[in-house]
C-alpha positions as semicolon CSV with decimal commas, in nm:
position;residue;x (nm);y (nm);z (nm)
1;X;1,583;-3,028;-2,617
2;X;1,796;-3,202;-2,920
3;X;1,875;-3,574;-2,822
4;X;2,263;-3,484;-2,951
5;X;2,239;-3,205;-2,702
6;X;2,179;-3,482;-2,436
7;X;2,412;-3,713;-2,587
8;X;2,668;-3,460;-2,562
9;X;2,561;-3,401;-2,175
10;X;2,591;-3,765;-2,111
11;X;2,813;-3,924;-2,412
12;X;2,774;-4,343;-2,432
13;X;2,437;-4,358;-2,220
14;X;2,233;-4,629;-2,431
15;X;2,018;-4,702;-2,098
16;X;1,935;-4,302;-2,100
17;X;1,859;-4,291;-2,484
18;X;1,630;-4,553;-2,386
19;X;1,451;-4,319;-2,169
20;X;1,435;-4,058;-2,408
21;X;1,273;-4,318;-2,650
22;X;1,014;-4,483;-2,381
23;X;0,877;-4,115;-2,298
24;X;0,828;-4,024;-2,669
25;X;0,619;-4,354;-2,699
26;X;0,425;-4,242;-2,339
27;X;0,107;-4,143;-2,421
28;X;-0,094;-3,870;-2,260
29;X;-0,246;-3,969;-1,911
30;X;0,007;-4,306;-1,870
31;X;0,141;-4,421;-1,555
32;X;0,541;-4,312;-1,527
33;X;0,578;-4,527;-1,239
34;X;0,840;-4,725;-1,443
35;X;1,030;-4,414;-1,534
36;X;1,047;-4,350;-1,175
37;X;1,155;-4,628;-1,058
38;X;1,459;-4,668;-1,342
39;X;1,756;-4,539;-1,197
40;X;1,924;-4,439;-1,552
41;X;1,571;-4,215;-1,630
42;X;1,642;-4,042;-1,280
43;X;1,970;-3,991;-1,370
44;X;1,873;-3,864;-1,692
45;X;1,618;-3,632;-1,506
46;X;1,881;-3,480;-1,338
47;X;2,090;-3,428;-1,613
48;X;1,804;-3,227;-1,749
49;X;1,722;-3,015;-1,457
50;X;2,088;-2,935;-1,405
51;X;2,077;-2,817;-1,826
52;X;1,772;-2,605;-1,784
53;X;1,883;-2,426;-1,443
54;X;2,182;-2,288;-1,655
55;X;2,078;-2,234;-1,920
56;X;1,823;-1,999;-1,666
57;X;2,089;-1,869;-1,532
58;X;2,258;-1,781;-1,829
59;X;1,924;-1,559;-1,950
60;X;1,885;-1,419;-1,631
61;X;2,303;-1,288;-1,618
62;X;2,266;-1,181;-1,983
63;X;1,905;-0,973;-1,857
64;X;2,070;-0,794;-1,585
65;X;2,368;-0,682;-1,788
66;X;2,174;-0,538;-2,051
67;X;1,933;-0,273;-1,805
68;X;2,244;-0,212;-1,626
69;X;2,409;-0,110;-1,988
70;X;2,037;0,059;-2,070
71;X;2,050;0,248;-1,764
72;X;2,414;0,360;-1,766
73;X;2,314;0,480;-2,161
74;X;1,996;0,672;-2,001
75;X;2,204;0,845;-1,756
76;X;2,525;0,940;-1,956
77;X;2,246;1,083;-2,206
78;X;2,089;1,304;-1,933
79;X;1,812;1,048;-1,884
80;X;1,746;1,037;-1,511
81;X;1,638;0,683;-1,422
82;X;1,348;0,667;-1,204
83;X;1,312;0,710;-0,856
84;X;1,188;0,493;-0,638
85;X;1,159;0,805;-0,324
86;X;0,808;0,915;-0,271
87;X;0,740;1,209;-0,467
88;X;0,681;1,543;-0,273
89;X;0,350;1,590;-0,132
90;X;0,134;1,812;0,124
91;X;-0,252;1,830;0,260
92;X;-0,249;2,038;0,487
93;X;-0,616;2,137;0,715
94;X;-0,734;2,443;0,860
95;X;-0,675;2,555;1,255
96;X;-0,831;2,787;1,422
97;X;-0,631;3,104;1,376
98;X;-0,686;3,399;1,642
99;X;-0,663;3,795;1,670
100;X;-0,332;3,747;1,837
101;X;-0,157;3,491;1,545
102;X;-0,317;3,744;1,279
103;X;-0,076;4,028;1,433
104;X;0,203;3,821;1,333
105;X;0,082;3,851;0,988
106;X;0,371;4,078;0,888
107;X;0,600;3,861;0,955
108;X;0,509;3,704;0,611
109;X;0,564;4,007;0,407
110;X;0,394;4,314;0,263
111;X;0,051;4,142;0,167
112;X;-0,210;4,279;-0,085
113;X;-0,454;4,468;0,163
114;X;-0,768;4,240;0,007
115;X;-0,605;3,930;0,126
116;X;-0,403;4,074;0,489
117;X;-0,469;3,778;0,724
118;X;-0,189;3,518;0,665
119;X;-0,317;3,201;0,787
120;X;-0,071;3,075;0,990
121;X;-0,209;2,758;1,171
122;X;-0,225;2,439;0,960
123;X;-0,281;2,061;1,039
124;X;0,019;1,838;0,898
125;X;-0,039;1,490;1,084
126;X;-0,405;1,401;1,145
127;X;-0,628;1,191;0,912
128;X;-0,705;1,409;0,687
129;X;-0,336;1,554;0,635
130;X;-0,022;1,492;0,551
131;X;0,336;1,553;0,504
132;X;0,565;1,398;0,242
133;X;0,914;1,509;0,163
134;X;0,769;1,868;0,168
135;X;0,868;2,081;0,505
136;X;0,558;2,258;0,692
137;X;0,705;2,525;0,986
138;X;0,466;2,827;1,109
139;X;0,205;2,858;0,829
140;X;0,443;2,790;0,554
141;X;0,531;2,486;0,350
142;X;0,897;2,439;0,197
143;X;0,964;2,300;-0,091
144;X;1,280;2,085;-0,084
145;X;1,296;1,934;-0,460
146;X;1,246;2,168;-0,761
147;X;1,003;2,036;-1,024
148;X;0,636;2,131;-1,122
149;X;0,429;2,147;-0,864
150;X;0,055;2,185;-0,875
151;X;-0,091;2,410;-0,561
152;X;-0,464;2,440;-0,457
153;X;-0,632;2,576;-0,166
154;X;-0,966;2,613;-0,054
155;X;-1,105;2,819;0,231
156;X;-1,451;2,805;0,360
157;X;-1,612;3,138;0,485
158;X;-1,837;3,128;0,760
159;X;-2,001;3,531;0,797
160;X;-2,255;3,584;1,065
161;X;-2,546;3,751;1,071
162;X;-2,605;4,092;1,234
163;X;-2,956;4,145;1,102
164;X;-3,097;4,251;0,783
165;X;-2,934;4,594;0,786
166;X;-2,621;4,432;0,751
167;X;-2,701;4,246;0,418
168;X;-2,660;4,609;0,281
169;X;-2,254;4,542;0,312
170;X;-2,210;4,302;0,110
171;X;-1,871;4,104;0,235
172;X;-1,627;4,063;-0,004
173;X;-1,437;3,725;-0,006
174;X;-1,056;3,674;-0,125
175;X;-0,843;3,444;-0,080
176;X;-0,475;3,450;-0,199
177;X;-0,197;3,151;-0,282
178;X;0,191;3,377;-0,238
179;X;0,529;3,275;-0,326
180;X;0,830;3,348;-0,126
181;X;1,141;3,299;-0,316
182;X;1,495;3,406;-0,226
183;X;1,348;3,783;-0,265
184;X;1,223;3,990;0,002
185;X;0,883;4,011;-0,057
186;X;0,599;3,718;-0,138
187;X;0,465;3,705;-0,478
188;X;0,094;3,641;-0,546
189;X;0,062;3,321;-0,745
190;X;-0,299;3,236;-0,689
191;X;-0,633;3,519;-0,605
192;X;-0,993;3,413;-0,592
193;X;-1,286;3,672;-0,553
194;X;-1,597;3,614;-0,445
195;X;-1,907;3,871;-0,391
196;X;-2,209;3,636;-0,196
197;X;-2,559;3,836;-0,138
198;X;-2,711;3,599;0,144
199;X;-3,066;3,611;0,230
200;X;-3,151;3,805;0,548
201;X;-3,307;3,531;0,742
202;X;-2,997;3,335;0,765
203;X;-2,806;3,295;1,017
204;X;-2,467;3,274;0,847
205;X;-2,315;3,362;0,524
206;X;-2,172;3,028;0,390
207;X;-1,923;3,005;0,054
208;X;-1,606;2,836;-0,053
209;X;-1,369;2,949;-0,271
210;X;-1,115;2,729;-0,442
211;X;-0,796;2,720;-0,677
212;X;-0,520;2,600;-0,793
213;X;-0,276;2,597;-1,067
214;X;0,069;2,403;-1,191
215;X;0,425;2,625;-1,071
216;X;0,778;2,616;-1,141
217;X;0,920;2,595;-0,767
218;X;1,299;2,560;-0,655
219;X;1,427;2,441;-0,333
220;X;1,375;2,617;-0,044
221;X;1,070;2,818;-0,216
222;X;0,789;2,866;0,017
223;X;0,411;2,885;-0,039
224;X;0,119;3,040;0,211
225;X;-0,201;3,123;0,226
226;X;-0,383;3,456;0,308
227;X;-0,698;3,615;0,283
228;X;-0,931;3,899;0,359
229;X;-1,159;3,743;0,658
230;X;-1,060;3,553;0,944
231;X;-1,461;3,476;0,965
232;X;-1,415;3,111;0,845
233;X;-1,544;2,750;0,955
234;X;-1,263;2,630;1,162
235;X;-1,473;2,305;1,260
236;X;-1,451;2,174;0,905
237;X;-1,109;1,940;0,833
238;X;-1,319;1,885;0,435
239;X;-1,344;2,221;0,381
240;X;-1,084;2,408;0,430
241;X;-0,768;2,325;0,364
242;X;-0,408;2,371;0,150
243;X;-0,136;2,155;-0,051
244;X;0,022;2,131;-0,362
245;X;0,235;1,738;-0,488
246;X;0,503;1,778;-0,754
247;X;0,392;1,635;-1,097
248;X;0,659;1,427;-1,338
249;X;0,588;1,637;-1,650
């Protein structure tokens, strides 16, 4: 800080020029006891402190102004200013489905014939799922802001053996990601195939089939999964499962 700049602060003050003077002649590692003890230093100090906190306050005021300006700019240019909501997310685990739930299959739509059993028991609230400005009701999840969204699934088959003879029939495995928009029927977003030739001595036919891929969704589209076997490891919250998070793209 100038010494005029002080002088101005505290005009006719030789006793704190004096001060100024004995703390440029201080050297590094002296005592200050007798700067402490001089009443015209602590006024001086005061004087000081009282300079810097507006001058602090001043930057500060002048800091604020400008983002609010910046972010006024942003918006009135169609720059949305970011968010401090939790963006939309959903991990969602298998349940075990039954013969009975899979009869209310149709009440999802007119599904492909290779993927028929809409899975409509899900975990939304244990450890291993969860729930996050995305709706879950009956097998479905909602989406309730548009935006990219990436969705993924992954279903673990679980076959059992009947003997050798059965190996013959070779299961075929599908699983299927649909869309259900404002139209009547679901759309298929997402299918995965898989053909698995087990060997005869085992006691179950074990394969997972995963995907996933980055949609265009709207609010209030819904997403479910369905596939061709309800012969699946229900015990398993790792391995099968269903989600999708929006991404900021």
């Amino acid at each position: 800080m100038a010494i005029s700049k002080l002088k101005a602060q505290v005009p006719g003050s030789a006793e704190e020029l004096r001060c100024l003077q004995v703390i440029n002649q201080q050297q590094e590692g002296s005592s200050l006891e007798e700067l402490v003890t001089n009443q015209p230093c602590l006024k001086l100090a005061n004087t000081i402190k009282a300079y810097v906190a507006t001058v602090t306050e001043n930057v500060v005021r002048r800091s604020a102004v400008k983002e609010a300006r910046q972010s006024y700019f942003n918006t009135s240019e169609g720059q949305v200013p970011p968010k401090t909501a939790s963006k939309p997310s959903a991990h969602l685990t298998l349940r075990p489905q039954s013969l009975a739930q899979d009869g209310n299959s149709k009440r999802f739509g007119n599904l492909s014939q290779s993927c028929r059993h809409a899975i409509a028991l899900w975990e939304d609230s244990t450890i291993h799922s969860h729930l996050q400005n995305i709706t879950y009701r009956d097998g479905r999840l909602r989406v309730n802001q548009a935006g990219k969204y990436y969705v993924y699934s992954q279903i673990y088959f679980r076959y059992p053996s009947d003997g050798a003879s059965a190996r013959v029939s070779v299961p075929q495995l599908v699983q299927c990601i649909n869309w259900k928009t404002s139209y009547s029927q679901p759309i298929l977003l997402l299918k995965g195939v898989g053909t698995k030739c087990w060997a005869p001595e085992a006691n179950y036919g074990l394969h997972a089939l995963y995907q996933g891929g980055l949609f265009e969704l709207k609010a209030g589209d819904e997403l479910f999964v369905s596939v061709s076997s309800l012969a699946i490891d229900y015990n398993d919250a790792a391995a099968s499962y269903f989600g999708a998070f929006r991404l900021d793209l």
